[in-house]
N, C-alpha and C positions, 0 to 999 in steps of 0.2 A: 275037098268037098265041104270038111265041117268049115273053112278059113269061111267060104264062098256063103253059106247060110248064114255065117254070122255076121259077115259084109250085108246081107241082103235086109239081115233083123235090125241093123243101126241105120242104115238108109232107110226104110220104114218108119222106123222110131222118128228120125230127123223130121221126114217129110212130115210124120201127123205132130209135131212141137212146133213147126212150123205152121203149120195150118191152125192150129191150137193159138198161137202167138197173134196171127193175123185176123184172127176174131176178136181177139181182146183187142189189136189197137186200129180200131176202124176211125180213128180221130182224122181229121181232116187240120191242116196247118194253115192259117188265116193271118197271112201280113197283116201290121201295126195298118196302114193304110187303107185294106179290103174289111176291117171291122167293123160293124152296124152300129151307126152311133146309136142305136137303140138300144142296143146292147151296152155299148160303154159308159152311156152314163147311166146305167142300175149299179155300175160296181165302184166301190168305196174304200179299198183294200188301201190304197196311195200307192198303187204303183202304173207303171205305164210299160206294159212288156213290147218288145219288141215284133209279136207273132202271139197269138192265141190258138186252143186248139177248139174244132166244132164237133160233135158227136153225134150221130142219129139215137135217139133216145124216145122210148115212150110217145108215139105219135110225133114226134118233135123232134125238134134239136136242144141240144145242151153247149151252149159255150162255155169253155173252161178258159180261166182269165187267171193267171198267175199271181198270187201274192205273194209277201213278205215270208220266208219259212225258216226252215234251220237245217242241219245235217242230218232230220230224227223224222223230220217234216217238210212234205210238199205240198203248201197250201195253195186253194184256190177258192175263189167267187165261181160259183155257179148258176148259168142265167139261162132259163128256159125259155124258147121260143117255139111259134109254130112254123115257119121258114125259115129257111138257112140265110135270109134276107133279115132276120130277126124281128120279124112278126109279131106282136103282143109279147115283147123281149118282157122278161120279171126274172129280178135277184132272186133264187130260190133261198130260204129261212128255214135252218133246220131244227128243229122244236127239241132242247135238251131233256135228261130227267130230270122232276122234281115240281115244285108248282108254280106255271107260267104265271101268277103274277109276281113271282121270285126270279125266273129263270130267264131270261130271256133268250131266243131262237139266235140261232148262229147264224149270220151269214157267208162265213167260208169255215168250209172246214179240210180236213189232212188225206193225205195218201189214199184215196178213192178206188175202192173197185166195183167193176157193174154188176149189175144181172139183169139184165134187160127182158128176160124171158117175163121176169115178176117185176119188173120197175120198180127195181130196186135197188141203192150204193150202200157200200159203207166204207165208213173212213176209220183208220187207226190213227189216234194223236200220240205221241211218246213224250214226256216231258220230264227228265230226272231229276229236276229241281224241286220238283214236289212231289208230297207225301204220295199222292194213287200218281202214279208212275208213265202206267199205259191205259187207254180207256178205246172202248171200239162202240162204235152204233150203226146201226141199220135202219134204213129208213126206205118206206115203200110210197111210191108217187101217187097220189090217191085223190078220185074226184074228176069233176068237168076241168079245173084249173091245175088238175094234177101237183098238189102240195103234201110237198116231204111231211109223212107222218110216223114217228118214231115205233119201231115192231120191236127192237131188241137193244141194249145194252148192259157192258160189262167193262169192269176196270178190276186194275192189280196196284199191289206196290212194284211188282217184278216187272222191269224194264224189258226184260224179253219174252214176257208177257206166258214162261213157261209155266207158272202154278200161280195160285191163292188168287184166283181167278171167285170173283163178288156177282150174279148178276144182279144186275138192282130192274131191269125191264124184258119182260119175254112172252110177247105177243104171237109168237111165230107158230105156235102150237095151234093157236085159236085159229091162223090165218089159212093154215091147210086144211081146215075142216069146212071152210066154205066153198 
């Protein structure tokens, strides 16, 4: 009987990881051929992938467009549109810390996760070759034109990103009180 209940609690478990999984990857796969030239010429990365993926995102779609990365990083260009025909296609620019007439806005950035609920990503860059190590940001889509506006970052020297953790921006306090 206990075998049978804990057969029944790992099959539960599976089923909601799976269900869990299959919200995160709602991407849709878009052959080199089926992509919106409207979409591909906003992105500048130099590469030319094979398949891209589409996202429903924020009113819109998000095309994820594969760049150049490393074993630490999955980079991509990201191009917002209002149909999945790529509609008013735009590179979206994401606004670093420090002062934009110093910084200039990314146009692709690393390892991407959503949250659609607040239209919001953020990316982890890892780089061991320099001094801050791991660096992470948050950015929330904001406005008529829905453009990435920076709520929160942090970086480390620690590559695994376990301690000595810096935040240099932290909006996110301010954003739940509206």
């Amino acid at each position: 009987m206990r075998a049978l209940a804990v057969a029944a609690i790992t099959i539960a478990l599976g089923a909601a990881a799976a269900t869990a999984q299959s919200a995160q990857s709602d991407d849709v796969t878009i052959n080199k051929s089926d992509i919106p030239k409207t979409v591909a010429v906003q992105v500048g990365c130099g590469t030319t992938p094979e398949s891209i993926a589409r996202k429903a995102f924020a009113d819109g779609f998000i095309f994820r467009w594969p760049c150049a990365g490393n074993h630490a990083n999955q980079i991509e260009a990201l191009v917002y549109a209002t149909t999945i025909n790529g509609t008013d296609a735009r590179l979206l620019q994401f606004p670093m810390p420090g002062q934009p007439s110093k910084v200039k806005p990314a146009s692709e950035i690393a390892n991407v996760t959503w949250f659609p609920e607040t239209r919001e990503l953020m990316s982890v860059f890892v780089d061991p070759e320099t001094r801050i190590c791991r660096r992470e940001g948050r950015w929330r889509l904001d406005g008529k034109k829905l453009t990435p506006r920076l709520i929160f970052w942090r970086e480390t020297r620690d590559c695994d990103g376990k301690r000595g953790w810096r935040t240099v921006l932290d909006q996110t306090r301010s954003l739940k009180s509206k």
